[in-house]
KOLLO-74123 format. One record per residue (C-alpha): residue in one letter; x, y, z. Coordinates in pm, whole numbers, padded with zeros to 5 digits, always signed. Layout:
N
aXYZ;...
% end
This chain:
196
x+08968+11256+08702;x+09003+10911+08833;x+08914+10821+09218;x+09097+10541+09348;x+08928+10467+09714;x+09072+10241+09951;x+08800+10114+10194;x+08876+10050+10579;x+08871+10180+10941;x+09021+10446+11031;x+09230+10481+11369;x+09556+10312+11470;x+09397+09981+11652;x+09251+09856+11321;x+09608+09978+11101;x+09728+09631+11059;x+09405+09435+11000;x+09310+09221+10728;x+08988+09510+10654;x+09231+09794+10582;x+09442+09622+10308;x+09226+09901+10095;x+09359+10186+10260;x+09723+10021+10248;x+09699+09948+09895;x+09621+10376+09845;x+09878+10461+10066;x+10164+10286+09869;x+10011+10476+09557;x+10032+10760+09769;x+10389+10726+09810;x+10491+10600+09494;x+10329+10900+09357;x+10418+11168+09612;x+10028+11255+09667;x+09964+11327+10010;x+09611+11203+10141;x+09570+11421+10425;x+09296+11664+10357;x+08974+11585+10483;x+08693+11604+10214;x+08326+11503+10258;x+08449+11260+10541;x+08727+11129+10400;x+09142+11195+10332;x+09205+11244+10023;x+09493+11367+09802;x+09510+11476+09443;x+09814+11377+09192;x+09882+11180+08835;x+09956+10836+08736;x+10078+10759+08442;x+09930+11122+08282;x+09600+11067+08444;x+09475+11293+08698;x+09402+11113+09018;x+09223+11190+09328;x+09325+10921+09622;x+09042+10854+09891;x+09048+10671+10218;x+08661+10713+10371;x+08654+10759+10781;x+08352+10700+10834;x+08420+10330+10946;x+08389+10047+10681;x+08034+10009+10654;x+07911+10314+10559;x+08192+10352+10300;x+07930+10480+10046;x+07831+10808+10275;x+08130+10954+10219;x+08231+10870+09867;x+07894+10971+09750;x+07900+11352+09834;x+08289+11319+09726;x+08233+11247+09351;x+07919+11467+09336;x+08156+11750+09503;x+08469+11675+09273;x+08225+11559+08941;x+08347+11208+08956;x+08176+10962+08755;x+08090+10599+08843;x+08290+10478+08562;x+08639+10681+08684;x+08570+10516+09068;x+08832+10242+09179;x+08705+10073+09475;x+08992+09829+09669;x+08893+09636+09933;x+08937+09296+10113;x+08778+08973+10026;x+08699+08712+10282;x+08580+08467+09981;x+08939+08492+09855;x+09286+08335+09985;x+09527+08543+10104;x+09712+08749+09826;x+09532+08656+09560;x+09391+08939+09325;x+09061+08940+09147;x+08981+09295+08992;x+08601+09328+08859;x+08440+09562+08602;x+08107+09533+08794;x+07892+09311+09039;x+07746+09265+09380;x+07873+09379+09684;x+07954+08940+09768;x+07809+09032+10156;x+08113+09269+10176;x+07950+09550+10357;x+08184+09866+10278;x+08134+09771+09931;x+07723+09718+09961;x+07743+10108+10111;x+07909+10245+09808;x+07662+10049+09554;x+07390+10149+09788;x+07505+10518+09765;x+07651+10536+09418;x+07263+10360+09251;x+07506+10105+09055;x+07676+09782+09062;x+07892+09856+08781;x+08200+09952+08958;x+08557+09828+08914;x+08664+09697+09225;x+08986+09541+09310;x+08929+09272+09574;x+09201+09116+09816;x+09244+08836+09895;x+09279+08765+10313;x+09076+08380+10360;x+09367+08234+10592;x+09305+07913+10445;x+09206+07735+10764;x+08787+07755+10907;x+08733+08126+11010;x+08409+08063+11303;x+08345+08421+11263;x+08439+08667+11003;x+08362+09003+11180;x+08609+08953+11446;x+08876+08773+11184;x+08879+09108+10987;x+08897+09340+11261;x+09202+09126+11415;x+09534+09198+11367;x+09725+09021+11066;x+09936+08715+11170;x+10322+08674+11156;x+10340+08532+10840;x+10091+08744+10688;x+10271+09060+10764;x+10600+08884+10592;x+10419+08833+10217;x+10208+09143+10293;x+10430+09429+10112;x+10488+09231+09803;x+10100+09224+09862;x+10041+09613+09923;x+10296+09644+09575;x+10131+09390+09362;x+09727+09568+09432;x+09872+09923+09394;x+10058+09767+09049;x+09677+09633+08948;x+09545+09955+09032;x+09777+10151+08836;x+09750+09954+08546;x+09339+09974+08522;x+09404+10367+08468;x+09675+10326+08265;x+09584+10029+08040;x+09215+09990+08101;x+09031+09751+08332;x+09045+09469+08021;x+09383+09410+08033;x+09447+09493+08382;x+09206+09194+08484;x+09426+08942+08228;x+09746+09067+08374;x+09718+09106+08748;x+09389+08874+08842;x+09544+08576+09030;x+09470+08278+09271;x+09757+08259+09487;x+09914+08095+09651;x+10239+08130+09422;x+10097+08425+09307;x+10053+08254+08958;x+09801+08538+08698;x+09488+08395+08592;x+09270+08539+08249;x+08928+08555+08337;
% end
């Protein structure tokens, strides 16, 4: 079984923030799969359903954003999940806004839901897909830009956004992380695919 986790914060205040495009992205697989993430396992929703013949397992963690890794830990032990079948989405302050980069493996990049889960997990070598939310003007301080609501014009691009990550996502555990990366990694803006 594949785990596809969404990080982010849980709570309605924090919904519509650039740190919960994670927990977006998994709810648009959610629904385009008709798995319901609502049962609470080892501190986090979760839901169980296919794609594309694979059997999936859907995670949001709620145990706030750092400490992503407490939860998802004791949920792959529980459900005998290993590292390699983990899908980690997440925001990426180093990135602009909608672009795409998915990873086979790496540091966390100072993105601290993601350093919880290597921390946790004993390995770096996670596929992660990472979104993009840089606004493209100076951000003074990045804790308070991620925890503040997304802009007008933000919220207009961001379901072709949601679509596009869940589409990435999909295709690693359909077609393998290889050719996911060459078909969905982008740059943006224009949304324009990039081969790594």
């Amino acid at each position: 079984m594949y785990l596809v986790a969404g990080l982010g914060n849980p709570g309605e205040e924090y919904a519509l923030t650039p740190h919960n495009l994670g927990f977006l992205a998994v709810d648009r697989l959610a629904e385009r799969q008709g798995i319901r993430v609502s049962r609470r396992d080892s501190k986090a929703l979760a839901g169980v359903g296919e794609i594309d013949g694979h059997a999936v397992m859907l995670a949001k963690p709620q145990t706030y954003m750092n400490l992503s890794g407490t939860s998802l830990g004791p949920l792959m032990e529980k459900h005998g999940i290993e590292p390699e079948r983990l899908v980690v989405v997440y925001d990426e302050l180093d990135l602009p806004w909608t672009a795409l980069r998915i990873k086979p493996k790496g540091s966390a990049a100072g993105h601290k839901g993601m350093a919880s889960v290597i921390r946790e997990l004993k390995t770096s070598d996670l596929v992660r897909v990472r979104m993009g939310i840089h606004p493209g003007h100076p951000v003074k301080d990045g804790a308070d830009f991620v925890l503040a609501p997304l802009g007008r014009s933000q919220r207009k691009e961001l379901d072709e956004f949601i679509d596009y990550a869940a589409d990435a996502v999909r295709a690693i555990i359909a077609e393998g992380v290889v050719m996911a990366m060459t078909k969905y990694n982008r740059r943006a803006p224009g949304l324009q695919n990039e081969e790594e």
